[in-house]
VORO-826896 format. One record per residue (C-alpha): z negated, y, x negated; residue in one letter. Coordinates in pm, whole numbers, padded with zeros to 5 digits, always signed. Each point is the difference from the previous one (the first is absolute). Layout:
N
ZYXA;...
***
This chain:
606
-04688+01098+02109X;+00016-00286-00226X;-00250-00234+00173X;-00012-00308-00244X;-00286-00143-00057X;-00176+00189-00358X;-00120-00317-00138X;+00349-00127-00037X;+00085+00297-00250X;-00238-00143-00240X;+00266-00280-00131X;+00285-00189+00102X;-00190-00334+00048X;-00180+00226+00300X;+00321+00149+00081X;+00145-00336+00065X;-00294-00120+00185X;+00016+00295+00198X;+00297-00063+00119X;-00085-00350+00066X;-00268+00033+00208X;+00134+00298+00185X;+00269-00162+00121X;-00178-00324+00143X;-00217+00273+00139X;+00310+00132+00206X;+00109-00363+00072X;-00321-00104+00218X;-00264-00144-00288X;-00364+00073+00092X;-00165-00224-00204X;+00015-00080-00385X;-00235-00272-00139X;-00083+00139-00399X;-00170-00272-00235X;-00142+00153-00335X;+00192+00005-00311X;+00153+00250-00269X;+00334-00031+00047X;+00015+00097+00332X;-00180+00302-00006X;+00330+00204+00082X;+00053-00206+00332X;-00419+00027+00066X;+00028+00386-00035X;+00320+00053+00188X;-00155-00223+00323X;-00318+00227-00002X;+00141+00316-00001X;+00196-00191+00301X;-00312+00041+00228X;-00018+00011+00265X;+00317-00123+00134X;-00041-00356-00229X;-00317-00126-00071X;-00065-00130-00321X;-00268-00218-00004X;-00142-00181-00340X;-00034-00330-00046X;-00171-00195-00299X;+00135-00339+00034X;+00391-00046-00011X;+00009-00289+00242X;-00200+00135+00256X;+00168+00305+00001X;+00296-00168+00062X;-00149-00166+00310X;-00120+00252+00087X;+00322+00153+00008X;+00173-00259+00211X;-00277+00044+00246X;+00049+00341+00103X;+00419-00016-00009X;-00116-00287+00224X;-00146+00281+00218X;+00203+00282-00029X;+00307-00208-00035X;+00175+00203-00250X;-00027-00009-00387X;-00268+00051-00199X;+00002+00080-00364X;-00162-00175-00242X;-00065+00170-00378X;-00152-00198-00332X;-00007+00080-00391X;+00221-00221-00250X;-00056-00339-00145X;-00218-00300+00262X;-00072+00259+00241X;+00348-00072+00185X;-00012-00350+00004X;-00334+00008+00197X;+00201+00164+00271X;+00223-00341+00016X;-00167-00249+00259X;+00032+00332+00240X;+00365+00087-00078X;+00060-00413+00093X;-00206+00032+00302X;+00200+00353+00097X;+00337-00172-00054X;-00081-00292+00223X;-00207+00191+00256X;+00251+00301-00012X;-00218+00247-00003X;+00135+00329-00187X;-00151+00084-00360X;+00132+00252-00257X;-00148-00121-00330X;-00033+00232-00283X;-00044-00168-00338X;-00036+00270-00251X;+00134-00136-00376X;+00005+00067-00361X;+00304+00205-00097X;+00305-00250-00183X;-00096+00072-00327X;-00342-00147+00022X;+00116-00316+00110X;+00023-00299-00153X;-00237+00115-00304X;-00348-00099+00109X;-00083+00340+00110X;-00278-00051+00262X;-00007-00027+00309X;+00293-00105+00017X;+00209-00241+00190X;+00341-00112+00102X;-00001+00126+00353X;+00348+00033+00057X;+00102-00240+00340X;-00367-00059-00008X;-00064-00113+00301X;+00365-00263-00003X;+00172+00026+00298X;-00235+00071+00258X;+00089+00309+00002X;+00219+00157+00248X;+00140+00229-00268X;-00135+00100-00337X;+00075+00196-00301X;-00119+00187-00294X;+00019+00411+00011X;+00147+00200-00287X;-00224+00189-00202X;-00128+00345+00150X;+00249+00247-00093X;+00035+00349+00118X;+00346+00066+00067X;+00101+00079+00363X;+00221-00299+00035X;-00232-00279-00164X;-00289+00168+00309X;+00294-00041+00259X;+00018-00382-00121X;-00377-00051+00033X;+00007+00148+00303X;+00248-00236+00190X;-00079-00303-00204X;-00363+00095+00205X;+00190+00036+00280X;+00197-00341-00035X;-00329-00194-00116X;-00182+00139+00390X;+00286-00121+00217X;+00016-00362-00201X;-00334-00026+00045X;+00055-00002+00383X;+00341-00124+00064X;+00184-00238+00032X;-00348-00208+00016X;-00301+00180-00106X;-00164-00111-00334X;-00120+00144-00351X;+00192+00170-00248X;-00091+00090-00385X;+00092+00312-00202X;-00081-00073-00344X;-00073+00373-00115X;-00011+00066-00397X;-00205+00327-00143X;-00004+00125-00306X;-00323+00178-00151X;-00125+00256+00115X;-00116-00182+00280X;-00280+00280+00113X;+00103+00315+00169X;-00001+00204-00339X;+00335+00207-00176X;+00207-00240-00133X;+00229+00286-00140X;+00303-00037+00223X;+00126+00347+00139X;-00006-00026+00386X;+00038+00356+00053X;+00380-00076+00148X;-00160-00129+00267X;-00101+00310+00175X;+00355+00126+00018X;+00221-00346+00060X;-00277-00266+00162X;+00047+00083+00428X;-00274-00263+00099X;+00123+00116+00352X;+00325-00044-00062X;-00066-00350-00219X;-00204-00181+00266X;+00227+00095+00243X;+00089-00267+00257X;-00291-00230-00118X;-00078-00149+00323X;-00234-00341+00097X;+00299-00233+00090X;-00092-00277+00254X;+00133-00373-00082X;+00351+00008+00046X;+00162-00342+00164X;+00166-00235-00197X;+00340-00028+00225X;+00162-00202-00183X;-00180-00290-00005X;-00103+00104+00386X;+00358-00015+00062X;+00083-00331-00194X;-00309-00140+00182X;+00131+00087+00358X;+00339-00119-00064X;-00147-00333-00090X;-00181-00005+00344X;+00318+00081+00181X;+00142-00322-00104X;-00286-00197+00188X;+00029+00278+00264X;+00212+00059+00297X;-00236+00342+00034X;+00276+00302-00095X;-00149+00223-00280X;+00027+00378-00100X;-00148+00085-00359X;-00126+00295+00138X;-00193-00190+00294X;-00341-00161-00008X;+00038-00366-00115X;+00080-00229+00285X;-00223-00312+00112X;+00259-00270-00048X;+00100-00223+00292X;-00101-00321-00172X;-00363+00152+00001X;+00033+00063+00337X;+00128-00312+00077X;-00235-00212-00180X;-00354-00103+00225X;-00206-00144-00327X;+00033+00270-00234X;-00342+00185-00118X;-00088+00318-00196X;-00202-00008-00333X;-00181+00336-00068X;-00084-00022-00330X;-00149+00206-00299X;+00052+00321+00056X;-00124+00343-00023X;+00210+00270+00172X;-00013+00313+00004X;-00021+00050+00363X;-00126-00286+00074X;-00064+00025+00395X;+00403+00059+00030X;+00039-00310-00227X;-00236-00197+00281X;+00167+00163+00286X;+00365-00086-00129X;-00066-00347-00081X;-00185-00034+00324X;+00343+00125+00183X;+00182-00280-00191X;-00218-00270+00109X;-00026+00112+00339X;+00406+00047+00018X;+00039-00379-00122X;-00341-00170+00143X;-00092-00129-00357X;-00341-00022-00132X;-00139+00225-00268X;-00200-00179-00279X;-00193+00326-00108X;-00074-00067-00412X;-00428+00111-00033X;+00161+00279-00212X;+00298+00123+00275X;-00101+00320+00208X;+00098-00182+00293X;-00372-00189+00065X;-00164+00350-00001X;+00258+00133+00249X;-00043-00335+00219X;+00070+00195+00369X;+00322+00072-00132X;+00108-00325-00043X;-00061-00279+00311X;+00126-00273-00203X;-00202+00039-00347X;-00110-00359-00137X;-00279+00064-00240X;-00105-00352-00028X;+00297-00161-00140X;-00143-00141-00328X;-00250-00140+00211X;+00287-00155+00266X;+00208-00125-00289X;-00305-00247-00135X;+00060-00210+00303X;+00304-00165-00101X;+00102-00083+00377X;-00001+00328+00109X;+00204+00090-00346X;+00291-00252+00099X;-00022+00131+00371X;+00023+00372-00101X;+00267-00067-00243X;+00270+00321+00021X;+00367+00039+00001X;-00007+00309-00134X;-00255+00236-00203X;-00016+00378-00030X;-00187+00071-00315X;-00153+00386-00026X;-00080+00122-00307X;-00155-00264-00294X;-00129-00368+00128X;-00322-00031+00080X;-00270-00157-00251X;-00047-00297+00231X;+00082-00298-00155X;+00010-00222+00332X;+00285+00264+00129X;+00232-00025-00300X;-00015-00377-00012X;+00052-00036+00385X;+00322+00246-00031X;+00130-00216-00329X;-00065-00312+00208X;+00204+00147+00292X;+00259+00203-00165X;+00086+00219+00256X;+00283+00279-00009X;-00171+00269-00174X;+00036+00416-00007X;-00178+00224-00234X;-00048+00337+00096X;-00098+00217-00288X;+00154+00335-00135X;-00053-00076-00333X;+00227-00189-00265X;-00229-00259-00075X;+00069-00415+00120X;-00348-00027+00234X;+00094-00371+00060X;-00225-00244-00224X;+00096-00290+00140X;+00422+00056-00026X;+00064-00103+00334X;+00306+00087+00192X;-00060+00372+00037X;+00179+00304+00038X;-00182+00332-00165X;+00076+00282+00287X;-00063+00324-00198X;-00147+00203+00236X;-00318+00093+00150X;-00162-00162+00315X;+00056+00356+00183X;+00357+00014-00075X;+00051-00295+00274X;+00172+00145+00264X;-00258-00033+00336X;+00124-00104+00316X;-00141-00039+00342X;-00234-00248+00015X;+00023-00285+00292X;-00389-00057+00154X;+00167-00299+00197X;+00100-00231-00311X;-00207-00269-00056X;-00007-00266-00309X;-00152-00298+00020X;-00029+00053-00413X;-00171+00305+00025X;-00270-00101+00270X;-00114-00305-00227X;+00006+00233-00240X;-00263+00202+00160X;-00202-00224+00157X;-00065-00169-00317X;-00124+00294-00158X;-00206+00124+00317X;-00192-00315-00047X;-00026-00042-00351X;-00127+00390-00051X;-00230-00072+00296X;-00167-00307-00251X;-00002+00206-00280X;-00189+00262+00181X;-00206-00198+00122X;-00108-00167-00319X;-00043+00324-00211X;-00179+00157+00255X;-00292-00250+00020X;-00011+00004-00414X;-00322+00149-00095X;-00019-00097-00363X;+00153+00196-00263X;+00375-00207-00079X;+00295+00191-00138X;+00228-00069+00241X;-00158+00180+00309X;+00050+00317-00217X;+00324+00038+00086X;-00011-00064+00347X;-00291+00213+00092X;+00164+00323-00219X;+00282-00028+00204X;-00159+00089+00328X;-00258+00285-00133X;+00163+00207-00207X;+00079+00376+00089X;+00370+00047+00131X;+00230+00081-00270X;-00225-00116-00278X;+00158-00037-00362X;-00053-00395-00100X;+00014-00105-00328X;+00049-00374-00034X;-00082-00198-00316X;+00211-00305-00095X;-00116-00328-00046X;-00261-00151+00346X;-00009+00352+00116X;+00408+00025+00129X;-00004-00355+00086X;-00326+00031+00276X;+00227+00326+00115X;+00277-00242+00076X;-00188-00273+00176X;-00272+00184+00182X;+00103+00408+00030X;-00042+00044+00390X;+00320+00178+00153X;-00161+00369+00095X;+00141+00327+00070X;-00272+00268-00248X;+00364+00077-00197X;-00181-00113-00326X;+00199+00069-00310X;+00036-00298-00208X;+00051-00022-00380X;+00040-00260-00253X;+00172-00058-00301X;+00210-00303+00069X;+00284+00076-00243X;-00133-00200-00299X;-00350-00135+00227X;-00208+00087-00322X;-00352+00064+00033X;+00097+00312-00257X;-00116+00388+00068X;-00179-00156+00373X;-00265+00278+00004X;+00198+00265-00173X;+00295-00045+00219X;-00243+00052+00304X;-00114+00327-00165X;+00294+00099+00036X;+00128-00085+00361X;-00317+00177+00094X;+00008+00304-00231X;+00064+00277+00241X;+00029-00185+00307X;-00184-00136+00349X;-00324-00209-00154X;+00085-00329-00083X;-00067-00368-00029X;+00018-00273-00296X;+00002-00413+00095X;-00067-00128-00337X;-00099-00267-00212X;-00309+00034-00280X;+00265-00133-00299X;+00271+00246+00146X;-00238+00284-00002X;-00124-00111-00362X;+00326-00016-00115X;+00064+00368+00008X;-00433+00180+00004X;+00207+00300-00205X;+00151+00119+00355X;-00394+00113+00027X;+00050+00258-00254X;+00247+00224+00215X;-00312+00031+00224X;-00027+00377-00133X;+00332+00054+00101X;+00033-00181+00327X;+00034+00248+00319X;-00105-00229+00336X;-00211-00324+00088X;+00063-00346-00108X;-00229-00284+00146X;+00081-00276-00234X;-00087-00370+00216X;-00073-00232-00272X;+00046-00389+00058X;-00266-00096-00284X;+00076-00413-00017X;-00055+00010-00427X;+00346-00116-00076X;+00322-00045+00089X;-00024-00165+00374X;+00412-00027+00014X;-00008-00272-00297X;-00249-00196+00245X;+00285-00059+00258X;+00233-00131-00313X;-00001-00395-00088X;-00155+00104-00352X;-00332+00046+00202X;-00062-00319-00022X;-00020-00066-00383X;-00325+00137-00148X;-00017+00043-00315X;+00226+00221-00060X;+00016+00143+00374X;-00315+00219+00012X;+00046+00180-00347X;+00377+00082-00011X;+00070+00012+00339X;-00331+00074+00218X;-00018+00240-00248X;-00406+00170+00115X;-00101+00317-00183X;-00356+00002+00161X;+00005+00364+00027X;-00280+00205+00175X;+00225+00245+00186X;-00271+00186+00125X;-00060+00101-00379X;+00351+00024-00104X;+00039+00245+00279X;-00323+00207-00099X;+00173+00042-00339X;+00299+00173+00155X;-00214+00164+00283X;+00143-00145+00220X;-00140-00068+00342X;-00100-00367+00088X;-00139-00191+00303X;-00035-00384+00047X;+00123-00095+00372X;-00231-00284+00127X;+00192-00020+00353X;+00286+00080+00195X;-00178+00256+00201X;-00071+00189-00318X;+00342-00020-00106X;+00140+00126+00316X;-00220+00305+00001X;+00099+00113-00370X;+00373-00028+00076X;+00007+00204+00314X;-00035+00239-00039X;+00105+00088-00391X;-00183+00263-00223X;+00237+00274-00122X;-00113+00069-00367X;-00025-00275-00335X;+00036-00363-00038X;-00240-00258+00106X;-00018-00384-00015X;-00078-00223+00273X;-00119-00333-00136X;+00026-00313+00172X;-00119-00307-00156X;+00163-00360+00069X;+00013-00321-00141X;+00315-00105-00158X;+00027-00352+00107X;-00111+00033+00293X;+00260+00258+00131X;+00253-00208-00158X;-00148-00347+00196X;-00025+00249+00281X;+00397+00054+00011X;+00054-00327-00064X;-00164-00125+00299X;+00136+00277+00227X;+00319+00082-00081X;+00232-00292+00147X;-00265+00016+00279X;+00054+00262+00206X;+00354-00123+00086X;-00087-00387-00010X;-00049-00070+00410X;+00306+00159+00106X;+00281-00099+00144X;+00302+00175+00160X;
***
């Protein structure tokens, strides 16, 4: 029996969607993000008839959609297609595609087009979208036109096929398909005979082999990076063997770990393998806010949370100084850490799997291509000791013993306690979605080591306060209810996320830091000239949320006290969004930080 889909009889325009979308289908794709528009009704058509195996879910605004996007390949870590119409539509999708390529997070975008011959003559709608989106793509190209012929549907089929693995390897990222139709774009006869089909299209036979292909490694450079190594390294290698701790690690007693940004896939055997490295060498691990490693603390005896916090007292910065550096993943956002490290210059190693230079500040670094768990373990000695490592940690016993101390007898409503206190309540394994700007920062300097497994997100590839709520849609679309640490101008920024509330499946509890304005500027010299500081920096919209919410029916409460606080986030409701407003005062959080921050490390001495 000939079991194509009938819809795709109609014309070739659904004939070549068919195939299309039948053959990410195959591939692994379970979710396709559809924005409204003519010209990519065949696309629109072909991913509904996909159901149920891909969900198609409509979106209004372009830009959300495409947040929205990123936030569930966050999830699901795999791609995620994204569809619009011709002309602006496509470019709305941009400050996503930017944040996808930096974040490397996998996105197939679909920008459907105006055939060639209505380019270039004011026909509307109509745009140059052809390399779009530059280079930030990780590969990109325009389709031929739909055509019936056997070969020309072999040629769609593996340029789909080439367009899912780039997506994923070498580095995950976006990809565009610029796809031209021609009218008609509904499914209606268009004339051409398709009746061959029956006797000479096998779909059996044609999507034969179509399998979901996992990343593949990148040996090459794996290999180029090892052979590097062996030139510091007396250790003897094997290509085929785990990657070998070099003996100048082992030999070295002031070397420390940085676990930055990062958001693994499995991210308790991310924790437990760079736990195994730090415990093999006795080096500290300074845990980035954002690292899985603080929220899988017992795995790790020699986490240093507190390091931002260490590193304003300049005496214990000279003492700590390090030979060497182990740098996981991206740097962390702390701005005390990357100066101390460019002050020191240590001997520095990146290890990342991706293609991409993770070093900002150019130091004398060597990019190891592989991933944390490719280090080879060995046995671990309990009976080393480091002098190094025990500063290390009794600095940060007492300095996380002040900080406790100090949020815990806060009882006024200041934005920095928000972070500390979410830390320790939330249910274990909680989604977290965490807003640039003050938001990421009070993660770094106050998120208390714990082990609940919380899942952290962020977009930290571009740190644009773009698609915040829309990209936390989608992280929890589908998934364990979840959590959003955000700002009032981040959430403003992007109030279109609330119109996927219709389509949103799951519980997000939206903790709003409502300072009216911009609270980051306040920590920035500029804060001090007034005119113009207030207007174009300050920036407050003096919205009611309480209203705006009501508009979007969308559930609101405004959190008076901690205790309140703690009781709405544990535990978490399972169905629709809801806001959680706290109100603080702008200036005062920032004198707040001022005051504390070089505090809480001031008194001590090693």
């Amino acid at each position: 029996m000939f079991d194509l889909m009938p819809i795709a009889f109609r014309n070739v325009n659904q004939l070549w969607a068919y195939i299309l979308t039948e053959t990410l289908k195959r591939l692994g794709l379970t979710c396709a993000i559809i924005c409204p528009g003519s010209r990519s009704t065949p696309l629109a058509v072909a991913f509904a008839q996909q159901a149920p195996e891909i969900e198609a879910i409509s979106i209004l605004d372009e830009r959300s959609a495409a947040f929205f996007a990123l936030g569930q390949a966050q999830a699901i870590d795999r791609p995620v297609v994204l569809v619009c119409t011709s002309g602006t539509a496509g470019a709305n999708f941009y400050s996503a595609v930017i944040e996808a390529s930096y974040s490397r997070v996998p996105l197939l975008v679909l920008t459907t087009d105006r055939p060639p011959e209505l380019r270039d003559c004011h026909s509307g709608q109509t745009v140059d979208q052809l390399r779009l989106y530059g280079t930030y793509p990780n590969w990109q190209t325009e389709l031929a036109l739909p055509s019936a012929d056997l070969g020309m549907l072999a040629y769609l089929r593996q340029t789909v096929i080439h367009s899912w693995e780039r997506a994923q390897t070498p580095t995950k990222g976006p990809v565009h398909l610029n796809i031209p139709f021609r009218d008609p774009l509904a499914p209606v006869l268009d004339g051409t005979d398709l009746s061959y089909l029956r006797s000479q299209f096998k779909p059996e036979d044609f999507f034969a082999g179509i399998t979901n292909p996992s990343p593949i490694p990148h040996t090459s450079l794996r290999d180029a990076t090892r052979s590097l190594l062996l030139r510091r390294s007396t250790t003897a290698l094997s290509t085929s063997s785990p990657f070998p701790i070099p003996q100048e690690w082992k030999e070295c007693d002031r070397g420390i770990i940085i676990a930055g940004v990062a958001q693994p896939s499995q991210p308790e055997e991310y924790c437990r393998a760079i736990a195994h490295l730090s415990q093999t060498l006795k080096w500290p691990v300074l845990a980035e806010g954002l690292s899985p490693v603080r929220n899988y603390a017992e795995l790790n005896p020699y986490l240093i949370s507190t390091y931002d916090l260490i590193l304003r007292n300049q005496q214990l910065a000279k003492q700590l100084a390090p030979e060497m550096v182990i740098q996981v993943g991206e740097m962390p956002t702390s701005k005390e850490l990357r100066s101390w490290i460019d002050t020191t210059q240590p001997r520095r190693w990146v290890i990342d799997n991706s293609d991409q230079n993770l070093d900002p500040l150019h130091g004398r670094t060597t990019h190891l291509q592989i991933s944390v768990e490719d280090i080879k373990a060995e046995e671990i000695n309990l009976s080393l000791s480091s002098d190094y490592l025990q500063q290390w940690c009794d600095v940060e016993t007492k300095v996380r013993l002040a900080v406790d101390e100090t949020m815990g007898k806060i009882d006024e409503i200041i934005e920095s306690k928000a972070a500390w206190l979410i830390s320790q309540i939330l249910p274990p394994g909680t989604p977290l979605f965490i807003a640039n700007s003050m938001p990421v920062r009070d993660v770094e300097y106050f998120w208390k080591p714990n082990n609940l497994g919380v899942r952290s997100h962020f977009n930290r590839g571009a740190n644009g306060i773009d698609g915040t709520l829309s990209t936390a849609l989608g992280i929890s679309h589908r998934q364990q209810s979840s959590v959003m640490l955000t700002g009032d101008l981040a959430l403003l920024h992007d109030t279109n996320g609330f119109l996927i509330r219709n389509k949103f499946v799951g519980h997000l509890t939206i903790v709003l830091i409502n300072n009216n304005g911009g609270g980051i500027f306040e920590m920035l010299p500029i804060a001090k000239f007034d005119p113009p500081f207030e207007e174009f920096f300050g920036t407050p919209q003096d919205i009611n949320f309480a209203q705006l919410c009501a508009t979007y029916n969308v559930q609101h409460e405004l959190i008076t006290s901690w205790q309140q606080l703690q009781e709405r986030l544990s535990p978490l409701p399972t169905q629709r969004i809801r806001v959680l407003e706290l109100q603080t005062n702008r200036k005062a959080d920032a004198k707040w930080r001022q005051d504390n921050l070089r505090n809480f490390a001031a008194n001590i001495r090693i």
